[in-house]
NUTORLUM-913744 format. One line per 8 residues: their letters; for each residue x, y, z of N, C-alpha, C. Coordinates in steps of 0.05 Angstrom, whole numbers, plus 5000, padded with zeros to 4 digits. Layout:
a) X/Y/Z/X/Y/Z/X/Y/Z  ...
END
This chain:
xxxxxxxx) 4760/5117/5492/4785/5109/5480/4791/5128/5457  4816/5144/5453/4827/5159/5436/4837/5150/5408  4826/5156/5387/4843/5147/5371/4851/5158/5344  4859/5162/5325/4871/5181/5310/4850/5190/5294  4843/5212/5291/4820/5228/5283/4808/5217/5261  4822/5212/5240/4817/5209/5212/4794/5180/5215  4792/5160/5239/4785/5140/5235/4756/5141/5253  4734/5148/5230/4708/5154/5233/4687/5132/5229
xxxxxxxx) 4690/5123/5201/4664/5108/5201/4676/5081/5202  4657/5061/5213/4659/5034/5219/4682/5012/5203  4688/5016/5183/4703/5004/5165/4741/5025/5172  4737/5043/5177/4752/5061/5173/4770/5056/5207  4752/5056/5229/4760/5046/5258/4768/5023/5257  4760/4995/5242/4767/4974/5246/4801/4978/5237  4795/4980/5214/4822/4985/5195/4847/4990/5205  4836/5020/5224/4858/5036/5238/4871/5015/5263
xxxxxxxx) 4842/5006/5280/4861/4992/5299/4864/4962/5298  4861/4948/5270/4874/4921/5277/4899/4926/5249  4902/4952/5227/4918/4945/5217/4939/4976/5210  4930/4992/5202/4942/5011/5207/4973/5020/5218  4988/5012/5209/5009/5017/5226/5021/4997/5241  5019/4975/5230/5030/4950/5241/5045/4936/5226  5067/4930/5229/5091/4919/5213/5078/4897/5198  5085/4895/5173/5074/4874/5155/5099/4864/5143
xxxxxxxx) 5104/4849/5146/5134/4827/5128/5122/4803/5111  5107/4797/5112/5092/4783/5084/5098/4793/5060  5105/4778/5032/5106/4793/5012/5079/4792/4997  5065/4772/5000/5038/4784/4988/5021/4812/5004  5023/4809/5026/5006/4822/5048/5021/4858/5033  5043/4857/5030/5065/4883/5019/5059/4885/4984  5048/4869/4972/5049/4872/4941/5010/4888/4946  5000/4861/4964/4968/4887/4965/4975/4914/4966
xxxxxxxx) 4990/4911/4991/4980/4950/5000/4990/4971/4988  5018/4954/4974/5024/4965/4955/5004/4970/4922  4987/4956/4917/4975/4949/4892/4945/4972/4914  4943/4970/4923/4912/4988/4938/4919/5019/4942  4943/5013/4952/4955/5044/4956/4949/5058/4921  4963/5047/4905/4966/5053/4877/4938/5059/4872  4921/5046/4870/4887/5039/4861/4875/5067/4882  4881/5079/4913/4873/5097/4915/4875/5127/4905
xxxxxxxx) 4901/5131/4896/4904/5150/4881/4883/5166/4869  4874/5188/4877/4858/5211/4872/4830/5198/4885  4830/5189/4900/4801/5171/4913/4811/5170/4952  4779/5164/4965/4793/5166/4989/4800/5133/4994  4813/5127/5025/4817/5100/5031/4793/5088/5029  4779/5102/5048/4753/5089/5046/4738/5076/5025  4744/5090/5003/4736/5076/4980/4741/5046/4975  4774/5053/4971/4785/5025/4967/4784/5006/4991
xxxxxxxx) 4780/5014/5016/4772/4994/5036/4748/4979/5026  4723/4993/5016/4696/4974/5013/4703/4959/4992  4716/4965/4970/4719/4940/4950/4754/4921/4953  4765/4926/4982/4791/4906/4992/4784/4878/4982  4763/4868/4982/4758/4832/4982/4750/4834/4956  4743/4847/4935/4727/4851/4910/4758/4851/4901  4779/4859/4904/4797/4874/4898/4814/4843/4901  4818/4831/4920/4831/4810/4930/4819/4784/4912
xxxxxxxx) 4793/4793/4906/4778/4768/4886/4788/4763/4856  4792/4797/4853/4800/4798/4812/4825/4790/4817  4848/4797/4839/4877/4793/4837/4889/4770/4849  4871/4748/4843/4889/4733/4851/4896/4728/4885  4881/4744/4901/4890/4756/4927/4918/4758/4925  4931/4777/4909/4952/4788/4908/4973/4775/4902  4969/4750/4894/4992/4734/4882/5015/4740/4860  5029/4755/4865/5052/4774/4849/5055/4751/4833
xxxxxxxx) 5058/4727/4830/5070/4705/4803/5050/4712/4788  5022/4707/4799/5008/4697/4779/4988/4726/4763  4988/4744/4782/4984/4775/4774/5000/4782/4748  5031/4774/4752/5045/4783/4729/5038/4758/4698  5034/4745/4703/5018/4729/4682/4999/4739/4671  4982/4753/4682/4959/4764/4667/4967/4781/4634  4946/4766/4629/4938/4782/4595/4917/4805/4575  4923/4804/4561/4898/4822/4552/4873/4815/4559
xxxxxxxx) 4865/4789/4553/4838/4782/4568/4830/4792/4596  4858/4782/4619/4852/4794/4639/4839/4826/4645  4860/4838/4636/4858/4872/4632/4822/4877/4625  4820/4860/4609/4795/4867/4598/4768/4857/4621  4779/4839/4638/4766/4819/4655/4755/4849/4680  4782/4854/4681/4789/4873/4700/4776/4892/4705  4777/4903/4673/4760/4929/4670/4730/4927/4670  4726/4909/4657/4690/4908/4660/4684/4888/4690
xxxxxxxx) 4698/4889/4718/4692/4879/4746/4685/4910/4759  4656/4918/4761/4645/4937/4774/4658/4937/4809  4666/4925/4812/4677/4918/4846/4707/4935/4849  4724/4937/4822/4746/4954/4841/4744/4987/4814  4765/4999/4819/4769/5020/4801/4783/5011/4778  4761/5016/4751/4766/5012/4729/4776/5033/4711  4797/5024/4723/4815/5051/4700/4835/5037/4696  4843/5041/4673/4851/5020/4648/4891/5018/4663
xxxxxxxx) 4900/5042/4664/4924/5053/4666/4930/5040/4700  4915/5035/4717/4917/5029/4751/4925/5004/4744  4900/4980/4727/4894/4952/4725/4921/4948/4712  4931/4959/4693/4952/4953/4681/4985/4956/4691  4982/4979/4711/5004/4977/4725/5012/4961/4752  4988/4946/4762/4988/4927/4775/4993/4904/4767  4994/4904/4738/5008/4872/4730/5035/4881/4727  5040/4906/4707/5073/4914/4711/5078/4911/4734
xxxxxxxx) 5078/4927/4758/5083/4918/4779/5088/4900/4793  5067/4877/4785/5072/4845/4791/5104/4832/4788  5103/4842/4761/5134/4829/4745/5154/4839/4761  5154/4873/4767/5180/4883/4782/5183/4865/4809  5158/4867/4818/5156/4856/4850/5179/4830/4855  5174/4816/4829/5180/4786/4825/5212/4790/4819  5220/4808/4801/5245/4819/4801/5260/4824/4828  5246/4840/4852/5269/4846/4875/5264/4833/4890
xxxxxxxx) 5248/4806/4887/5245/4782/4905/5264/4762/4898  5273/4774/4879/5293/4752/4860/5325/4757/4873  5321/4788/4866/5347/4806/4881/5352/4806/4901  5330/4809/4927/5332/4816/4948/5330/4787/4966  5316/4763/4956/5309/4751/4974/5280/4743/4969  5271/4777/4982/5238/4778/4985/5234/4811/4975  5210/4815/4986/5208/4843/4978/5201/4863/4993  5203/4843/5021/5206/4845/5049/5234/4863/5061
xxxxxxxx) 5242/4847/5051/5282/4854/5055/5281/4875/5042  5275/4879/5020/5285/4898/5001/5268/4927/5015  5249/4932/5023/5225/4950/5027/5233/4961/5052  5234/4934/5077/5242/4946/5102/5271/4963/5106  5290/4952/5082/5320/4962/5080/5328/4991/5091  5303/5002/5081/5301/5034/5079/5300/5046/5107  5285/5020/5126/5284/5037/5153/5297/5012/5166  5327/5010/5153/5336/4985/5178/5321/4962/5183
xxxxxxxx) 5306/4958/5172/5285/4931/5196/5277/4943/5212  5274/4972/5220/5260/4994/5246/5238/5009/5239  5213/5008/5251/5200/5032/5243/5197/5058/5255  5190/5070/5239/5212/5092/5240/5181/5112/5261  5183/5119/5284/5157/5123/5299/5163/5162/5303  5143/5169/5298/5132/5203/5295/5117/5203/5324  5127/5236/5322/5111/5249/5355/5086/5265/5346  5069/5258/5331/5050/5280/5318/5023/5275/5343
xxxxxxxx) 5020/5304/5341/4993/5311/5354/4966/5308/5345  4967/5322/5322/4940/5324/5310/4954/5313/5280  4931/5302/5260/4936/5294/5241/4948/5314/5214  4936/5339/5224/4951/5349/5216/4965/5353/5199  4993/5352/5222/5012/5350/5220/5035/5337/5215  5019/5311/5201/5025/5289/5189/5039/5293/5161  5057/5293/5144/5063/5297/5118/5057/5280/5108  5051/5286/5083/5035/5268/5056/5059/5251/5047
xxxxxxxx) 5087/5262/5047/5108/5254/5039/5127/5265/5054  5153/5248/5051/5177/5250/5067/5202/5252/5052  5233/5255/5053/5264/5253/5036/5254/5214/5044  5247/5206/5055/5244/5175/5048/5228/5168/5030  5201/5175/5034/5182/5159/5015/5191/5165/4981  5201/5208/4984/5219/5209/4955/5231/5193/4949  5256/5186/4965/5273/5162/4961/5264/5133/4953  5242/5127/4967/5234/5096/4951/5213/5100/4935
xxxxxxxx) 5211/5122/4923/5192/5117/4906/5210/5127/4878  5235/5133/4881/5245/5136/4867/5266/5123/4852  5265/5108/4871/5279/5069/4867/5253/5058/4864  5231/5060/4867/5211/5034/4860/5210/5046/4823  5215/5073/4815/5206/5076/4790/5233/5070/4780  5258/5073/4789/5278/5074/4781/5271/5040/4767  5259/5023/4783/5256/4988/4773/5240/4987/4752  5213/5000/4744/5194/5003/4728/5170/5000/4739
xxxxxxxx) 5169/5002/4765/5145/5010/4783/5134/5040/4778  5105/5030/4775/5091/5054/4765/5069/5053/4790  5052/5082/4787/5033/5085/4811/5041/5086/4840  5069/5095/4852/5080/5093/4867/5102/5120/4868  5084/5143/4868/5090/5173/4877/5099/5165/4900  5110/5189/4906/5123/5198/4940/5101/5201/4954  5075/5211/4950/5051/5213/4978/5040/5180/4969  5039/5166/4947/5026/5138/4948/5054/5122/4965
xxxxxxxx) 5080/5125/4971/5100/5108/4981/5103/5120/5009  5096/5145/5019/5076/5154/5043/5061/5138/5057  5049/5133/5043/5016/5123/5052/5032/5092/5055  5039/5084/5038/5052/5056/5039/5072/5050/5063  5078/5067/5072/5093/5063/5091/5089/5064/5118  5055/5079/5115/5041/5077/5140/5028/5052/5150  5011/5048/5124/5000/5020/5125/5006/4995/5130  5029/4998/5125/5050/4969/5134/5077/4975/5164
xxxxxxxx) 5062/4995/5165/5088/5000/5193/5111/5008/5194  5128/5011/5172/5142/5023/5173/5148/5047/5177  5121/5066/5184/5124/5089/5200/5099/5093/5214  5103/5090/5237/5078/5100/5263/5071/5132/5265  5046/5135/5254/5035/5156/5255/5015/5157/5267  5015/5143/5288/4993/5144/5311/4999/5180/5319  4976/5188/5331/4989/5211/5337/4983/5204/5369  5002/5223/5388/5010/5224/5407/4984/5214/5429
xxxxxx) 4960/5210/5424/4938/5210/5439/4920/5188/5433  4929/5168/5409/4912/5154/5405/4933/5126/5414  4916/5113/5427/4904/5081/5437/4930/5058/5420  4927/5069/5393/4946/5053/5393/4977/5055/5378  4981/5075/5381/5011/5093/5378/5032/5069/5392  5024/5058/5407/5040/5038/5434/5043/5019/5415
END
């Protein structure tokens, strides 16, 4: 069975083929991968894959209300939990982030509506061969990452709104030979 190069070790195959690239319309399930995407930044996935449930444990499992509630104590809670990446500036913009989240759920509905907007409700599917040839970033992911900062969303570069857009489906980067491009 073929399947996109990058997905090697055991955590990394699972990942790819039960989630990778599969439309996600949940707004918690979209505030994670959004909040993990952010947390990988200068680190590989892999990383943040082994501490996903360590990660799901300190946050509330991603509960954008109660994330943006957090306080100094938290922060502090945060930083001394050996289980995710303690860096002061990530933990902290994941509670900012909480608040915005809660903001265009307010605006939009959800943050569902607001996120998929960008590709119609369509995901947007690539003919790539090898990985390649995959871009880190796109004139889209620029574009919403430039409306997510435009809100006061931080940690959410154009290759982290990339990556975010893989992870949740809104763009299929299966490449042309792997199993589950379909």
């Amino acid at each position: 069975m073929k399947r996109c190069s990058w997905a090697q070790d055991p955590l990394m195959v699972e990942y790819h083929d039960k989630e990778w690239g599969v439309p996600v319309h949940d707004d918690a399930a979209l505030f994670e991968m959004l909040t993990l995407e952010g947390a990988q930044a200068g680190l590989s996935w892999s990383t943040i894959l082994k501490r996903r449930q360590t990660y799901r444990d300190a946050f509330d499992n991603f509960d954008p209300f109660k994330v943006s509630e957090y306080t100094q104590k938290d922060v502090k809670r945060l930083l001394a939990d050996k289980g995710i990446i303690r860096n002061r500036l990530k933990v902290q913009s994941t509670i900012s982030n909480a608040k915005q989240f809660l903001k265009i759920q307010q605006e939009f509905s959800s943050f569902d509506r607001y996120i998929w907007g960008f590709v119609d409700g369509i995901p947007i599917r690539n003919n790539f061969k090898t990985h390649s040839q995959i871009p880190s970033s796109t004139i889209l992911s620029d574009k919403i990452s430039k409306d997510l900062q435009k809100r006061g969303f931080s940690f959410v570069g154009t290759t982290i709104c990339y990556a975010f857009m893989q992870a949740v489906g809104m763009v299929n980067d299966h490449t042309v030979d792997c199993f589950r491009r379909k």
